[in-house]
C-alpha positions as CSV (number, residue, x, y, z in Angstrom):
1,X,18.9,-27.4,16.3
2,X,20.2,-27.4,12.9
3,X,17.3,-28.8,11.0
4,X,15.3,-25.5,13.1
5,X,18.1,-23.5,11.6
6,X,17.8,-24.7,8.4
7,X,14.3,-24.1,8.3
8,X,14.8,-20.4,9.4
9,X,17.3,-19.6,6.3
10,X,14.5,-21.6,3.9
11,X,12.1,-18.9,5.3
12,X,14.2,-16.2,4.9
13,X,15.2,-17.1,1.3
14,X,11.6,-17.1,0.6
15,X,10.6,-13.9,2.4
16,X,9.5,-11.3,0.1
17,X,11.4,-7.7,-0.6
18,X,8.6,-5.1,0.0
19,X,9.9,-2.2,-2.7
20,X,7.8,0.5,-0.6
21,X,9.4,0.0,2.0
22,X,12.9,1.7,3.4
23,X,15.6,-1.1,3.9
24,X,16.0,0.3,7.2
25,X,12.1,-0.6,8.4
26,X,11.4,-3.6,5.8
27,X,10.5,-6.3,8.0
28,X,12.2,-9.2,6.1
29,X,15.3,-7.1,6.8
30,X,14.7,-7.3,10.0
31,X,14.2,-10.9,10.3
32,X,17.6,-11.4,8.7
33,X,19.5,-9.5,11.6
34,X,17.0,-11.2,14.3
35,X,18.0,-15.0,12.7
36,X,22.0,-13.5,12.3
37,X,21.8,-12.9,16.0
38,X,20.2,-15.8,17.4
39,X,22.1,-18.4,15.5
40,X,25.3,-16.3,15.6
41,X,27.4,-19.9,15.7
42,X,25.2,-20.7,13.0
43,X,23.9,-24.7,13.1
44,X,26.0,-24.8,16.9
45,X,23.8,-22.3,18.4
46,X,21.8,-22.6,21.6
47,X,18.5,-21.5,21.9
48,X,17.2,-20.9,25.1
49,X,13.7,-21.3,24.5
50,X,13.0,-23.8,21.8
51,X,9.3,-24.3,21.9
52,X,9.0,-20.2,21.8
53,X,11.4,-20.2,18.6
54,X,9.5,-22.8,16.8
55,X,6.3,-21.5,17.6
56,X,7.4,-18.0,15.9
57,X,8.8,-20.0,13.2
58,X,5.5,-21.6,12.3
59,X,3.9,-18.5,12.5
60,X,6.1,-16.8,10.1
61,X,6.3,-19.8,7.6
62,X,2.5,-19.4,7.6
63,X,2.9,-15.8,6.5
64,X,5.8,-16.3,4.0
65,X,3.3,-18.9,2.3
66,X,0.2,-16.4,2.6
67,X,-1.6,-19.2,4.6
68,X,-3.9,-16.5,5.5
69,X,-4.5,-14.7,1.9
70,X,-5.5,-18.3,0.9
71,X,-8.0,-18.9,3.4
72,X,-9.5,-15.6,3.5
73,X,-9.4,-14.3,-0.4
74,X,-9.9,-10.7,-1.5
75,X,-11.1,-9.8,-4.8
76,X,-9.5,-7.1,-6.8
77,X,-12.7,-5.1,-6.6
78,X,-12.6,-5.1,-2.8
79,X,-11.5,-1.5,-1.4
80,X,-9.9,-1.1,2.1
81,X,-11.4,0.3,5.2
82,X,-10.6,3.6,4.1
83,X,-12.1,3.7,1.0
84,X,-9.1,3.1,-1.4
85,X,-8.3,0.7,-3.7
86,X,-5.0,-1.4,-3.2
87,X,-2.8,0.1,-5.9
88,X,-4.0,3.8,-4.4
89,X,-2.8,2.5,-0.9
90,X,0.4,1.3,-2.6
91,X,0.7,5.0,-3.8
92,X,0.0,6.6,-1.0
93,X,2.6,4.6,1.0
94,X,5.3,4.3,-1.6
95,X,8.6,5.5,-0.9
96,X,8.4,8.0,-3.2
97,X,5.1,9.6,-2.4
98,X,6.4,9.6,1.4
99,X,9.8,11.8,0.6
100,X,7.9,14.1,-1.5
101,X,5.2,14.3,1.2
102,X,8.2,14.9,3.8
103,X,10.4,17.5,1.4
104,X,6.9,19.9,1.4
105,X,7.1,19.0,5.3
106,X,3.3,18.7,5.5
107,X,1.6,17.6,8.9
108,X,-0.7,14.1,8.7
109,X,-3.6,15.7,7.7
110,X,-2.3,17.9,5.3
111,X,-0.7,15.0,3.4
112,X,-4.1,12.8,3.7
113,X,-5.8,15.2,2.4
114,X,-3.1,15.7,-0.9
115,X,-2.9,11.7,-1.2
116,X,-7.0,11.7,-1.3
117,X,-6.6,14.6,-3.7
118,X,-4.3,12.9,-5.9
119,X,-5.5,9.4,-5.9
120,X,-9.5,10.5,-6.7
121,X,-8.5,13.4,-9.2
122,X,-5.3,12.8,-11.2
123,X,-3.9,9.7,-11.0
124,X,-0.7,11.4,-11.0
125,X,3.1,10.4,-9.5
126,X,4.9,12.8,-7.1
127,X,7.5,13.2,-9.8
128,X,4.7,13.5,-12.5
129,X,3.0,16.3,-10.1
130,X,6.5,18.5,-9.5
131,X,6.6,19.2,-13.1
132,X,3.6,21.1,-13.6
């Protein structure tokens, strides 16, 4: 049990911050209360179901070492299913973009349609656009 402990605090040493995200819905957060929990005695915990806790394990150290990005590569020029390049999703999701978004208290479409707007035509920052 410890060495499956151990393993869990590796993973969540290498887990990466995601910036865009709120600490309150940033999955790596997350993952920190979920290991906190289930080792609450720390190496002297019980884990009811083992095999189910190291098969999530696996799958997570898979993801913390982009298992996936390796074996299927995108290229920078790539765009997303909608049309965008990564750093405009990036924009569009950022934390920043999102408040501004919810301050004008603009409905989905309304706010899909400013984030389009702004990506294609200016290039411009929430911030950058308030000061005009």
């Amino acid at each position: 049990m410890a060495n499956l402990y151990k393993r869990y605090l590796r993973l969540l040493d290498k887990w990466p911050v995601d910036p865009l995200r709120d600490p309150k819905t940033e999955f790596g957060a997350y993952l920190r209360e979920q290991v906190k929990i289930a080792f609450a005695k720390g190496d002297n915990s019980k884990i009811e179901n083992k095999e189910e806790c190291l098969k999530n394990l696996e799958a997570l150290e898979r993801l913390a070492n982009n298992h996936y990005q390796k074996k299927y590569p995108i290229t920078p020029t790539d765009k997303t299913a909608s049309g965008l390049t990564l750093e405009q999703c990036q924009f569009v999701l950022s934390k920043e973009y999102l408040d501004y978004a919810a301050k004008r208290k603009l409905g989905f479409f309304q706010r899909l349609g400013e984030s389009v707007k702004n990506i294609y035509f200016q290039y411009q920052t929430p911030s950058q656009t308030e000061k005009k």
